[in-house]
N, C-alpha and C positions, 0 to 999 in steps of 0.2 A: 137316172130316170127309171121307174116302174115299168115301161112298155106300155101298150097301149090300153090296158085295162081302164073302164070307167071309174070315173072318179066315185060315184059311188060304192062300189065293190071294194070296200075295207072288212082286211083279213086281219083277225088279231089272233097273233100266233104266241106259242108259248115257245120261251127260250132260257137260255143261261148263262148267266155271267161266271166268265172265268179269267184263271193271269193269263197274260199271253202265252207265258211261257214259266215251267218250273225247273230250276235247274238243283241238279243235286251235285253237290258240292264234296268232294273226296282228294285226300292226300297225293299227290305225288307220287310219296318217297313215305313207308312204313318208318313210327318213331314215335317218342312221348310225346304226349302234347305238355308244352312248355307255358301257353296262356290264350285264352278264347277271347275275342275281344267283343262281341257283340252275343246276344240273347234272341229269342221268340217275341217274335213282335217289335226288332228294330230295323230301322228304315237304312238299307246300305245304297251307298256308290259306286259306281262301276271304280276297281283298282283300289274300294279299302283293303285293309289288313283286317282277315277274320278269325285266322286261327294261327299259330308258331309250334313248331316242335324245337323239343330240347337240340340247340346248336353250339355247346360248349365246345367238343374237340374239331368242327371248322372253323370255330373264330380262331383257334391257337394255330391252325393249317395257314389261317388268309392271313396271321399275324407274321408266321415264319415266310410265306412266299412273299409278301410286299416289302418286307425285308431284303429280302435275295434278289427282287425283281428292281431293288432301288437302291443297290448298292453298287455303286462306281468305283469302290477303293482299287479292286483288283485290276480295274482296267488303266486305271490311272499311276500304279503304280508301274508294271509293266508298260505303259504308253512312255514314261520317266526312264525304266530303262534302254527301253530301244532309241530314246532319243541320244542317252552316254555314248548306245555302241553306236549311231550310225557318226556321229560325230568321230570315234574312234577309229570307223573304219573310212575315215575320210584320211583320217591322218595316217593311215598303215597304208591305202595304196598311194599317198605321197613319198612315202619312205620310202615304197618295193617297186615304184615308177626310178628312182633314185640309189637301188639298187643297195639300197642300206639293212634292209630284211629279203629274206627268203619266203616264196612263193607260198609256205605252209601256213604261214602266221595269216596272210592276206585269207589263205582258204577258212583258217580254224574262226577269224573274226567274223568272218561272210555267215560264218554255219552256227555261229552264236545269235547271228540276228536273224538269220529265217527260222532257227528256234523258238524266240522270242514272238515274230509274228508271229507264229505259228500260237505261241501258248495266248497270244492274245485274241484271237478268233475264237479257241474253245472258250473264254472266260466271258468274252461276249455271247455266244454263243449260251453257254450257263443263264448268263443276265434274262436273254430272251427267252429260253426253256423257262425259268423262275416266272416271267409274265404269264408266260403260256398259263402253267401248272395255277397260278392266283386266278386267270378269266375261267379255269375249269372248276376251282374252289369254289368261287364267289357261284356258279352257275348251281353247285350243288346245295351251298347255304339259300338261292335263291328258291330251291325245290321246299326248304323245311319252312315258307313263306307262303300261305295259303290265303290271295286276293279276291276279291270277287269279280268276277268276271262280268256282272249285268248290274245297272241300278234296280233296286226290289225291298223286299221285307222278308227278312226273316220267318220264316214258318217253321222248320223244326232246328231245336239245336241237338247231337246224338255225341257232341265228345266234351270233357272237362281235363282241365289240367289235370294232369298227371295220369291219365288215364294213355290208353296204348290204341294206335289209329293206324290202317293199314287200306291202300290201294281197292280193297272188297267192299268197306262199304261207306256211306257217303258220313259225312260228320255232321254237316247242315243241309239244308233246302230252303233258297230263296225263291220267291216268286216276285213276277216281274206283272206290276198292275197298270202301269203304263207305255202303253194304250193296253185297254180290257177287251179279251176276246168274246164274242156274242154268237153261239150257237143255234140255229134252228133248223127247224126239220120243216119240207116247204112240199104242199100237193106236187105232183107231175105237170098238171095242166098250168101252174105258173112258171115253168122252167122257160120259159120266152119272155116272161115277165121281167124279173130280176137280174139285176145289167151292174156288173164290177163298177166300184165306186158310184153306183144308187145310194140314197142317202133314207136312213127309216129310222122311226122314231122309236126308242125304249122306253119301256118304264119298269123299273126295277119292284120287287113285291118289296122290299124296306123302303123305298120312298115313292107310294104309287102315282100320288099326285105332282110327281117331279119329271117333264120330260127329258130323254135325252138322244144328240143322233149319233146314229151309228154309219157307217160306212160300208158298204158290203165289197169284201175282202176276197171272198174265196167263194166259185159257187159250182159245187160237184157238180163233174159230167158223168158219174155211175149213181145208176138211183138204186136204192131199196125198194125190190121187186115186193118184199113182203109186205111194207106197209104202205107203198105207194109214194113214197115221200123221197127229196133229195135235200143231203145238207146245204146249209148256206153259212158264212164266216164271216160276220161283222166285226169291223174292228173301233171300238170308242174308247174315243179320249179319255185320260184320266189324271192330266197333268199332275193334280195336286195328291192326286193317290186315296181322294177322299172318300171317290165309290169303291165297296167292298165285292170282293168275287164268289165265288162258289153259291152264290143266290139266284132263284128265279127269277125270272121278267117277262112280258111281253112285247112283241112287236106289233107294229101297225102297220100293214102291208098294203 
């Protein structure tokens, strides 16, 4: 709702369309760039793939740790021998229950198999450090993997393969056009007017004879003493992406 102003009293305000939001888009993790996958002026989704840096010596890292992390030999072998000696030392304290061996054999065979665990815990132990060190790998390869965070369009691209990208400064900037944010500057005396999700009508200067509604999204409670006016923040649809931003418009208030 507008509040209670007469119906006659239309205010046509001048505004502007913009993305909701622009994000700039910068490396991780400083490195070559390996391959740009999008341009200026292409339409992204939220979780593409937009840019790679060179990742040769972690794929050789994630190749040796999924190795080490998925290799059973050592356990298996060791599991094979402590199965010999417990067997073995079933039959040494049948003997020394029988008085047929001395008390040392029984100890030296005991101290053979808690050896044995024993080297079989580190070797497990190895296996899972090897997981460890591949979820750390993979987490670092995931850094040289530059996604997009928002559905949007491309508006600058600043890096090309083989060029050199570092944490300072951005490579790209998407903007996000859906929904388009609608700025205006609104007298004092209608600050009782204008009420969160009010609905008001745009029309853009590129397509004047086109209406469209806006939503009203945000509505300052600090005004601008100098000019007398407080912001307002409409927000309009723009599913198909097909209104452009950073142009003028009017409202009908």
């Amino acid at each position: 709702m507008l509040g209670t102003a007469p119906a006659h009293a239309l205010d046509i305000r001048s505004c502007v369309v913009m993305p909701s939001q622009v994000v700039e888009i910068a490396v991780e993790v400083p490195g070559l760039v390996k391959s740009v996958n999008v341009g200026r002026g292409d339409v992204v989704k939220e979780g593409d793939v937009l840019l790679k840096l060179t990742d040769t010596a972690l794929q050789a890292q994630v190749a040796l740790a999924t190795r080490r992390a998925s290799d059973e030999t050592q356990i298996t072998g060791v599991d094979a021998r402590i199965k010999v000696l417990e067997g073995q030392l079933e039959r040494v304290k049948i003997l020394y229950e029988r008085e047929l061996i001395a008390m040392r054999e029984l100890d030296r065979v005991e101290a053979e198999l808690i050896g044995l665990y024993q080297e079989r815990d580190r070797v497990i132990a190895d296996r899972d450090l090897a997981a460890i060190e591949l979820t750390r790998i993979n987490a670092l390869l995931d850094q040289r993997t530059v996604i997009s965070p928002v559905n949007g369009i491309v508006t600058a691209r600043n890096a090309d393969a083989g060029e050199y990208a570092d944490e300072q400064g951005a490579v790209m900037s998407i903007a996000t056009l859906d929904p388009l944010h609608v700025e205006i500057f609104v007298p004092q005396d209608m600050a009782n007017q204008i009420e969160i999700g009010a609905e008001i009508e745009i029309r853009l200067e590129t397509q004047p004879d086109l209406a469209h509604t806006a939503v009203v999204e945000v509505v300052d409670r600090v005004f601008d003493a100098a000019s007398g006016t407080f912001g307002v923040r409409l927000s309009l649809p723009n599913p198909g992406q097909s209104l452009p931003a950073g142009v003028r418009c009017t409202a009908r208030l």
